[in-house]
C-alpha positions in Angstrom: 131.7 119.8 81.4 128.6 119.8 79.6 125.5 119.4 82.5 121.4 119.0 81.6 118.2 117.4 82.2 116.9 114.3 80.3 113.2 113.5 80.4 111.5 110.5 78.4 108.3 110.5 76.6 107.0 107.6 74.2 103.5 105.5 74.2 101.0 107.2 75.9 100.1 111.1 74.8 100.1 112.1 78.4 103.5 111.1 79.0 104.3 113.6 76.6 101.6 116.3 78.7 103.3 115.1 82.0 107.2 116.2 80.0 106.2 119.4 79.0 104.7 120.0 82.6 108.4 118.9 84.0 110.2 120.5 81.3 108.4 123.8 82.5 108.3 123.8 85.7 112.4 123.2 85.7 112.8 126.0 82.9 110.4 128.0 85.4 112.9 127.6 88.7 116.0 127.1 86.8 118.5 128.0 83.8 119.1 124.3 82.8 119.0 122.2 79.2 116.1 120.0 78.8 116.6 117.3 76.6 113.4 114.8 75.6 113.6 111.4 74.1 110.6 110.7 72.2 109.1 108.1 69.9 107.2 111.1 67.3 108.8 109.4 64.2 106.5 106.6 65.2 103.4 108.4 65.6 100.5 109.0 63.5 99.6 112.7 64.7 101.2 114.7 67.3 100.8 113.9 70.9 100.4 117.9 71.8 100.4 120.6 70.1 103.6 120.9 68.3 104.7 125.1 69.8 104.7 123.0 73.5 108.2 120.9 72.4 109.8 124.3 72.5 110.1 123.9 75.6 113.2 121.1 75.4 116.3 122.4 74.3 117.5 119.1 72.7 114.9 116.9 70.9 116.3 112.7 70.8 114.7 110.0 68.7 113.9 106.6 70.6 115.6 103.8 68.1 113.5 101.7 66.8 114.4 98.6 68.4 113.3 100.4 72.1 109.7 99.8 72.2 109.2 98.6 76.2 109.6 100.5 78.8 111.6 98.8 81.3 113.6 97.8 77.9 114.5 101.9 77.4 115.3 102.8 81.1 117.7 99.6 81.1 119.4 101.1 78.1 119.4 105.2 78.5 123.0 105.2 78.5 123.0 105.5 75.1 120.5 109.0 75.4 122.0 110.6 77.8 123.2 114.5 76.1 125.3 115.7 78.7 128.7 115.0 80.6 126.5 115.0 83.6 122.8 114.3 83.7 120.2 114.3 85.7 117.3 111.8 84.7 114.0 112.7 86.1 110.6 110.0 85.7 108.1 112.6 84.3 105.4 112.3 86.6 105.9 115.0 88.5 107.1 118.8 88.7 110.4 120.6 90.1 109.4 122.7 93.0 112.6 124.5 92.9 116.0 125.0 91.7 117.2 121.9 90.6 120.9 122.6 89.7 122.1 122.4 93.0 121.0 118.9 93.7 123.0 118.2 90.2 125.9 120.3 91.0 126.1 118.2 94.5 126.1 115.1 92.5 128.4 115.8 90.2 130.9 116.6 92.7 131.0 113.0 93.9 133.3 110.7 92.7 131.0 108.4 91.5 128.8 107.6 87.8 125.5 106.5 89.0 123.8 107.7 92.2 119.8 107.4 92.9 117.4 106.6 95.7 118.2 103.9 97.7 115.4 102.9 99.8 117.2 99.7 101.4 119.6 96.9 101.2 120.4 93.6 102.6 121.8 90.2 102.1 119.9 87.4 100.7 118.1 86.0 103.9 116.9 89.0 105.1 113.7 91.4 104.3 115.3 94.0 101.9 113.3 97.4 102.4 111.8 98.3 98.6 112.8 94.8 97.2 109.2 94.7 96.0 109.6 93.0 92.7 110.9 89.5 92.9 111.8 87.1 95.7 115.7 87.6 97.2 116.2 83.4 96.1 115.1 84.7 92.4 117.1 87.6 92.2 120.4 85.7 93.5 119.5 82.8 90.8 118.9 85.6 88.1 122.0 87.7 88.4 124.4 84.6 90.0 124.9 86.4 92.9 127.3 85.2 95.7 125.8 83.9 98.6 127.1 87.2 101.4 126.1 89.7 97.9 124.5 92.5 99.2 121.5 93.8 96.7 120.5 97.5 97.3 116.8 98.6 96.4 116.6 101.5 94.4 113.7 104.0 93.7 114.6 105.6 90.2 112.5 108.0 89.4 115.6 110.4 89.5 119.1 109.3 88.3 122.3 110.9 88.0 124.7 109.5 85.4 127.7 110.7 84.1 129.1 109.6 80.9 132.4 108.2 81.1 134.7 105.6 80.3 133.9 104.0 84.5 130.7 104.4 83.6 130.1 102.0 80.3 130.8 98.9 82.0 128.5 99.2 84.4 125.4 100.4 81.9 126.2 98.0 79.5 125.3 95.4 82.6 122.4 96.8 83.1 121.5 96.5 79.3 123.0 92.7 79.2 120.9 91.8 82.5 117.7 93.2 80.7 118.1 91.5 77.3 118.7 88.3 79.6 115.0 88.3 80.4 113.9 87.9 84.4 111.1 85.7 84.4 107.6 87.5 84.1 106.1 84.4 86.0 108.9 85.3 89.1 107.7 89.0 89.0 105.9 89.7 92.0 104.1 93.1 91.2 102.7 93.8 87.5 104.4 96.8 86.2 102.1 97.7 82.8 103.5 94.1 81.6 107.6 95.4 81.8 110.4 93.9 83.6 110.3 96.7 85.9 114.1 98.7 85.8 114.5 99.3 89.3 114.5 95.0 89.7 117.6 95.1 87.3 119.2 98.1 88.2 119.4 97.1 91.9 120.9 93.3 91.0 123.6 95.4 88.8 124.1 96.9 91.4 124.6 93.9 93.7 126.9 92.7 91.0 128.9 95.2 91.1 129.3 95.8 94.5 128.2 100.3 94.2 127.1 102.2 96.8 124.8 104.3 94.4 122.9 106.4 97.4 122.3 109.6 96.0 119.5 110.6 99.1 116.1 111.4 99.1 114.8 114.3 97.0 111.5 113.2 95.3 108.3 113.5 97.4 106.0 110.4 97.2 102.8 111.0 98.1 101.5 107.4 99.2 101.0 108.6 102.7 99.1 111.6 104.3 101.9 112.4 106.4 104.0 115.3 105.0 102.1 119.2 104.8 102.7 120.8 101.7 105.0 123.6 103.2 107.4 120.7 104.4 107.4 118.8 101.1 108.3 122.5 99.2 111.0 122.6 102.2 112.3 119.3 102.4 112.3 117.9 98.4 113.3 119.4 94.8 110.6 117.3 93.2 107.3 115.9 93.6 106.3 112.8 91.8 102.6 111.4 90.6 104.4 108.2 90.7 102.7 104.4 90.9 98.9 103.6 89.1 96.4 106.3 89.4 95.5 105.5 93.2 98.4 105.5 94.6 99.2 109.4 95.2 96.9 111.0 98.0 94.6 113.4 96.6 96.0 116.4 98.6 99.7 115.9 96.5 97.6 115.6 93.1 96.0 118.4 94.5 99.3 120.5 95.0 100.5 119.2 91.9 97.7 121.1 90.0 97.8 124.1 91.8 101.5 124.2 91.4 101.7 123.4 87.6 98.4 126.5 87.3 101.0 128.9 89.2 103.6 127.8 86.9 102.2 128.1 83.4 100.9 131.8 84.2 103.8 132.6 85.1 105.6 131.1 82.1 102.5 132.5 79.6 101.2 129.0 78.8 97.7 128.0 79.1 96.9 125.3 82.2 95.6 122.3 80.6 97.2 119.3 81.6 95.9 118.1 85.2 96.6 115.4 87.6 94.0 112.6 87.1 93.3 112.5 83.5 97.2 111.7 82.9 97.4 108.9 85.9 94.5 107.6 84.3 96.7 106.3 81.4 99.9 105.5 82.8 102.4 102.9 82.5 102.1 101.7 86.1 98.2 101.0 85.7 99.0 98.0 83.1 
């Protein structure tokens, strides 16, 4: 059983800056495959300069027809490399070892597992169902009236590929391409039908416990010290708009990904707020 990593990078230059910070820091702590999807046949001039994609192993077009990006995270089925692979959001770094958190994933019995911040029936407040009210999401994915719709968080997924699994994906594609009302969307996500919305009523459809715990930090609150979120997480994510992460996680962010290219003999460049600044989630 083949097992890897699969970032995404397309649109915006610093996604690509943000992937090569991820890909390093997880080649830094770990013996993994790194595998990037990309949109470079697209491009005009490289997004970075072109020695830095050596850190991937595995280098995977975008098709043409995958332009959006809720569109391409509601159809990465199709790009996943591996028997068993762990998808990671790129905004962020690996702040150790990632393998086990794999490895204990892949010994489930399960296809699919993420973070599942909350779940509920359709009268009651569903922690993380942030995108669209519970009456629009039953009408959308014609769900029964006792269906219980999970909220996920997905900035890490774990899928593997297998004949169980296609069914399920190839919902998740089919409820995309559907088309959930932008006017019913509740928070703007850079103009996208955010994923997570149509990943959790897929869910909810099919009736999956997909909990796969907690293992990204998000640093929306002031809460955590730095030596507990090294402790306690395998990740931490720069997710959300470019205000949303305290400035102490950004912080750590940068000193961690200085630490790491020195030791990996690459120069420091790409920092914290001048990639949030163009992000998806700002849109």
């Amino acid at each position: 059983m083949s097992k890897g990593i699969v970032l995404f990078a397309f649109g915006e230059p610093a996604y690509y800056n943000m992937a090569f910070n991820m890909a390093l820091s997880i080649k830094a702590t770990s013996n993994l495959k790194v595998a990037l999807v990309h949109d470079l046949d697209r491009r005009k001039s490289y997004p970075m300069p072109q020695d830095r994609f050596k850190v991937f192993d595995k280098m995977v077009p975008l098709k043409k027809k995958h332009t959006d990006a809720g569109q391409i995270k509601c159809h990465m089925y199709e790009y996943m490399q591996y028997d068993d692979n762990l998808y990671l959001d790129v905004d962020g770094c690996v702040l150790k070892d990632i393998e086990p958190l794999l490895d204990e994933l892949a010994a489930e019995d399960g296809y699919f597992y993420t973070q599942v911040n909350g779940s509920g029936g359709k009268s009651e407040v569903i922690p993380y169902s942030i995108w669209a009210k519970n009456s629009d999401i039953w009408e959308f994915f014609e769900l029964e009236e006792d269906a219980i719709q999970p909220a996920i968080q997905s900035s890490y997924m774990f899928i593997r590929k297998c004949a169980e699994a296609k069914p399920f994906f190839t919902a998740v594609a089919k409820n995309f391409n559907k088309g959930f009302p932008h006017e019913k969307i509740m928070l703007r996500w850079g103009g996208s039908v955010p994923d997570e919305l149509i990943y959790s009523g897929t869910l909810a459809q099919f009736k999956l416990d997909a909990s796969g715990g907690r293992h990204v930090f998000f640093g929306w609150k002031n809460k955590e010290s730095v030596s507990e979120v090294f402790e306690n997480f395998y990740a931490l994510a720069l997710y959300g708009g470019r205000n949303l992460v305290k400035l102490k996680y950004k912080e750590m962010y940068d000193r961690y990904m200085h630490k790491t290219c020195k030791k990996m003999g690459q120069p420091w460049i790409y920092k914290a707020n001048a990639m949030l600044k163009k992000k998806h989630a700002n849109g």
